[in-house]
N, C-alpha and C positions, 0 to 999 in steps of 0.2 A: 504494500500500500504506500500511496503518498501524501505529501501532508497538503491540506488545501492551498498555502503557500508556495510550496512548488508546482501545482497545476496553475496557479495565477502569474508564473512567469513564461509559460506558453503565451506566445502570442497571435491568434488566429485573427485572422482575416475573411473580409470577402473582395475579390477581386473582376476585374472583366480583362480575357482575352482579347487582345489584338492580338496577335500572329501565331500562326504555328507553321514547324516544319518539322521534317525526322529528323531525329538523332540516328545519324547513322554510323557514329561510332560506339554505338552500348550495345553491350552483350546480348538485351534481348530487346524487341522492339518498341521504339519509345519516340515520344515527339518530342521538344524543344516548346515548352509554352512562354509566350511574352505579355506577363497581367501585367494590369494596370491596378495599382490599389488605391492611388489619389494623390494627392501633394502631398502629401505629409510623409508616407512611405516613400513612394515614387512606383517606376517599373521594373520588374523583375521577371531573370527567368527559371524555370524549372524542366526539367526533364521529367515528363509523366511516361511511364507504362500503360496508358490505356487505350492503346490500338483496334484491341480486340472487340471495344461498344464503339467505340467513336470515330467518323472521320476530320481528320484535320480540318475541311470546309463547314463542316459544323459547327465546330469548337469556338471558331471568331465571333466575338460576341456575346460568349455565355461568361455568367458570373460562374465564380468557384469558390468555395472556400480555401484558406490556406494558413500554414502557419509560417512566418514571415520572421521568426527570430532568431532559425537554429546556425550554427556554422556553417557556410557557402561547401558544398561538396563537389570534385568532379565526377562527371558521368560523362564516358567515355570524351568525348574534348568538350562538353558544356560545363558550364559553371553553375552549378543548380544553387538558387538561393533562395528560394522557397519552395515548401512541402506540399504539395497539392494532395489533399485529405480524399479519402475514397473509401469503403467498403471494398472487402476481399470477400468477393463474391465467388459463388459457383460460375454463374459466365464472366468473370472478370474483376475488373475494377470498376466499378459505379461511383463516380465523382460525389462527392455530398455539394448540393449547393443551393441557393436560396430559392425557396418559392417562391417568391414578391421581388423586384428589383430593389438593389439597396446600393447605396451611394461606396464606392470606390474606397475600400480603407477602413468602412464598419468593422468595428469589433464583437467577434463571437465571442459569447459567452456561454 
């Protein structure tokens, strides 16, 4: 278990896609997403795995949640700087993201 103090240093987000492409240097398939969280964050990108529900030409556009605080990772030559949140589904990855549109940079609670 953790203490509510350490879940209150996640920092989640919601975001909107502007762009995507492949990451065509990870090991397994994955796009390059480029959210937008707002001014205050700014933009960011992520390598998601979730190929397998979604096409790229979809993506643009949609809000996502994300967590936006952890250490920058690479994936295969992308710079992942935020966590794009999903369910580990039986068909895949299911993005979690908002029902309602919300302003760029809201924070999940």
């Amino acid at each position: 278990m953790i203490q509510i103090e350490d879940f209150d240093k996640v920092e989640v987000r919601a975001g909107t896609v502007v762009d995507v492409k492949e990451n065509r240097k990870s090991r397994h398939p994955a796009y390059v997403l480029t959210i937008d969280f707002g001014e205050e964050i700014g933009v960011k990108k992520s390598s998601a795995q979730i190929t397998a529900l979604y096409r790229s030409e979809d993506l643009v556009g949609t809000q996502v949640v994300c967590c936006v605080n952890l250490e920058p990772m690479h994936i295969g030559s992308v710079k992942s700087e935020a966590r794009v949140l999903g369910t580990d589904s039986e068909q895949g990855v299911v993005l979690l993201r908002p029902t309602e549109p919300v302003k760029n940079g809201d924070r999940i609670f």
